[in-house]
C-alpha positions as CSV (number, residue, x, y, z in Angstrom):
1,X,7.7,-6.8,16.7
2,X,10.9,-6.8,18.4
3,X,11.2,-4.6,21.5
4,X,14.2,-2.4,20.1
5,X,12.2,-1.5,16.9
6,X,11.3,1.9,17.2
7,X,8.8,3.5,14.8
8,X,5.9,6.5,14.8
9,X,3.2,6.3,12.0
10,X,2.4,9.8,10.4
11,X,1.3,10.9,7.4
12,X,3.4,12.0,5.0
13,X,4.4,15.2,3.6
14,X,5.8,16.6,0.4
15,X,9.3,16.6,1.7
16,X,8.7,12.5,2.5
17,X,8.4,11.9,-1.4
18,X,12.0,10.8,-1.8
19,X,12.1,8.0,1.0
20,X,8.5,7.1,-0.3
21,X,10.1,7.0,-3.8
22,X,13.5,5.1,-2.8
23,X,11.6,2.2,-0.7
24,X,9.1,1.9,-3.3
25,X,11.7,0.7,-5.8
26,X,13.7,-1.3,-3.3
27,X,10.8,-3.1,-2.3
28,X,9.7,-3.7,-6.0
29,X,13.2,-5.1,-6.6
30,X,12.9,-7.6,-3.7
31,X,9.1,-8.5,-3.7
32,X,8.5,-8.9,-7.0
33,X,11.6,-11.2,-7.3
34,X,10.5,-13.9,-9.4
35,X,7.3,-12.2,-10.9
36,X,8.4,-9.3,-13.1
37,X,11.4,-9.7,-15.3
38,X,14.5,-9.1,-13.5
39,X,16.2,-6.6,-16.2
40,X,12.8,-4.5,-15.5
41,X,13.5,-4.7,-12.1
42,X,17.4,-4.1,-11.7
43,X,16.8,-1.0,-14.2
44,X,13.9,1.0,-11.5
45,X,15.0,4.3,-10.3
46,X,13.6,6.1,-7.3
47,X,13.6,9.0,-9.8
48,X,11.0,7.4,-12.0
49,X,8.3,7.4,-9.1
50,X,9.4,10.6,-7.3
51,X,6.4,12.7,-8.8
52,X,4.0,10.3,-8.1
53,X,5.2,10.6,-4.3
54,X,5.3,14.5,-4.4
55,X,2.1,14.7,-6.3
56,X,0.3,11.8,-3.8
57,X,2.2,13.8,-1.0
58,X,0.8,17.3,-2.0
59,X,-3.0,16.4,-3.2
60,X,-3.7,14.7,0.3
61,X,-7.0,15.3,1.6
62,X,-7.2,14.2,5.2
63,X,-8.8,11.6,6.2
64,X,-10.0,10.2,3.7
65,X,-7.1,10.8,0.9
66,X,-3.1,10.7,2.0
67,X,0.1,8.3,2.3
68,X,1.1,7.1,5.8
69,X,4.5,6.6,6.3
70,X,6.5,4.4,9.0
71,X,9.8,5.9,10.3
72,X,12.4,4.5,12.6
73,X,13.9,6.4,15.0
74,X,17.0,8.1,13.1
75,X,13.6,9.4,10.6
76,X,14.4,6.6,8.2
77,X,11.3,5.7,6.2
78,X,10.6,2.1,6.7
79,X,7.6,1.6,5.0
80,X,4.4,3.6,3.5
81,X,0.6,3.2,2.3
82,X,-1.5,5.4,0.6
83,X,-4.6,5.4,1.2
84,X,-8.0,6.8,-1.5
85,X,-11.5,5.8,-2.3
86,X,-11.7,2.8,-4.3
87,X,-11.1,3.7,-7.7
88,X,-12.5,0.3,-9.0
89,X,-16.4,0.8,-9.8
90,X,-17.2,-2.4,-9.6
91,X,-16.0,-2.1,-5.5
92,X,-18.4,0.4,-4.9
93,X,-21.3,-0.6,-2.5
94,X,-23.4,2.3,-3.2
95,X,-23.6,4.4,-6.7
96,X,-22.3,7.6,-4.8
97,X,-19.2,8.9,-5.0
98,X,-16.9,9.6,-1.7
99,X,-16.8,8.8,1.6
100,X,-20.4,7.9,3.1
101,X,-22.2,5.0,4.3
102,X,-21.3,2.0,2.5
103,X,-18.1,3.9,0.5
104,X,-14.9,1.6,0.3
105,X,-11.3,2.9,0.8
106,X,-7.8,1.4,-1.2
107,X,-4.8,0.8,0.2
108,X,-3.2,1.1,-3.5
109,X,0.4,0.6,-2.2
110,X,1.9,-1.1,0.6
111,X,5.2,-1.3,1.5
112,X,7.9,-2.4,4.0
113,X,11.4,-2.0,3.6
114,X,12.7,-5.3,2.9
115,X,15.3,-5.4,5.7
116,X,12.8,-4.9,8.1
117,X,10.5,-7.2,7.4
118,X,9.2,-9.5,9.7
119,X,9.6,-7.2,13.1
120,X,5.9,-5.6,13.2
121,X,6.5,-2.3,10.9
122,X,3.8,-3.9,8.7
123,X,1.1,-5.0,10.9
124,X,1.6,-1.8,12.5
125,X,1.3,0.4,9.3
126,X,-1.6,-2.0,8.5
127,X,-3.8,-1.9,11.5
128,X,-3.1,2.8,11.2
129,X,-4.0,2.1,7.8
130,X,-7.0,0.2,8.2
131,X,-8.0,2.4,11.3
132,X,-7.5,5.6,9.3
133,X,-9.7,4.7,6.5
134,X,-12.5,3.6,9.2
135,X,-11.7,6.8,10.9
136,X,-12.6,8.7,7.3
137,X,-16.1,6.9,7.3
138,X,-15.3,3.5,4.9
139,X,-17.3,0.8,5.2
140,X,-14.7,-1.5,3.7
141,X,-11.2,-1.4,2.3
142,X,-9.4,-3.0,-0.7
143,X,-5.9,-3.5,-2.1
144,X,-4.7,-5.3,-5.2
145,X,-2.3,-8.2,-4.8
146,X,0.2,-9.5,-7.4
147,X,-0.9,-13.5,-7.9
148,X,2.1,-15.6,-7.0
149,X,3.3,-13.0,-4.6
150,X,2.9,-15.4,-1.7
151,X,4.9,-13.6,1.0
152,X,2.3,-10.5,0.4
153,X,-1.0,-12.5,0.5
154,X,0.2,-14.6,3.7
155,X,0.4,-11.3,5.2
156,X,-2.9,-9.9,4.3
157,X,-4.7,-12.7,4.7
158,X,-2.7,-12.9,8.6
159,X,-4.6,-9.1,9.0
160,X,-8.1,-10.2,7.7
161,X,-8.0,-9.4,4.4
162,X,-10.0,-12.4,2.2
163,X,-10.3,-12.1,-1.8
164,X,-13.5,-10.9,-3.3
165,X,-12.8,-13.2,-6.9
166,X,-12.2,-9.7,-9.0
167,X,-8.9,-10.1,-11.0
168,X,-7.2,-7.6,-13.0
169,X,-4.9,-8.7,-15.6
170,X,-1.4,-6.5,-16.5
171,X,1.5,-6.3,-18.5
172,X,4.7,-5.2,-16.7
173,X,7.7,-5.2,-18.8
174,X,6.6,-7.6,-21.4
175,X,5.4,-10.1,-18.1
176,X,1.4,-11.0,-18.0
177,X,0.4,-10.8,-14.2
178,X,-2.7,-11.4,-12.9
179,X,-3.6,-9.5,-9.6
180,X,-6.2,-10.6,-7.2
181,X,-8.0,-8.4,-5.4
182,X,-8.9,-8.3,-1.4
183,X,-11.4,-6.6,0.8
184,X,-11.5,-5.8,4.9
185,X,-14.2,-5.2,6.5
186,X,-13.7,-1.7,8.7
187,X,-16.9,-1.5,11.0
């Protein structure tokens, strides 16, 4: 990270849902570049995910439910995760539900503001991430990648995280993606 980057990790709160909302769709529009159709892409609002942020934002249930977010110093969201239990059955390691010995955690978004990547806001936000979801008593984490999205799995795989083989195919705006997903190791 550069030494004039400067950043605090906290979680977020209801009034964060905007910032959440507006990065969400400028990283979409850079990192899926390529992979989604661009018209779908060009045409995202910040409006169209704003309730997911206030409702993920409002329903947190610390530490084990919540989004983190990554601010610079002028209180400039620069980039966000939200962290749950795994809602993929398959990903369970025990037939229980919450968190408890052998529970797994999701990262189900993770994002950097595209102008600030590659200066240590994401390896930061990644390591709270992955300590917070240790911290809440997951065994392992997971987080579903989009296949092709090379920049992303370089980074993840940098961090630790390795593929389990479980795929999940999607259609986003008429496009077939395949996602791949990946599992870390907490304790």
């Amino acid at each position: 990270m550069r030494n004039d980057v400067v950043m605090q990790i906290r979680r977020a709160v209801v009034a964060d849902a905007l910032g959440i909302a507006e990065l969400h769709v400028k990283s979409w529009q850079v990192g899926y570049l390529g992979l989604i159709p661009q018209t779908y892409l060009d045409g995202l609002e910040p409006q169209q995910r704003l309730l997911r942020w206030q409702t993920s934002t409002e329903e947190a249930s610390w530490p084990d439910r919540g989004v983190l977010v990554a601010e610079d110093d002028g209180g400039v969201i620069v980039g966000f995760a939200n962290l749950c239990p795994t809602r993929d059955p398959d990903a369970r390691a025990d037939t229980g539900v919450g968190v408890g010995a052998g529970s797994i955690g999701e990262i189900t978004s993770f994002y950097v503001l595209p102008s600030t990547w590659r200066q240590g806001i994401g390896r930061r936000l990644m390591t709270a991430s992955v300590e917070m979801l240790a911290y809440a008593g997951y065994a392992e984490a997971t987080l579903w990648v989009t296949e092709g999205n090379d920049r992303a799995i370089d980074f993840y795989s940098a961090l630790g995280w390795v593929p389990d083989g479980a795929v999940k195919d999607d259609v986003v705006a008429g496009a077939a993606i395949r996602d791949l997903r990946y599992r870390h190791a907490l304790r």
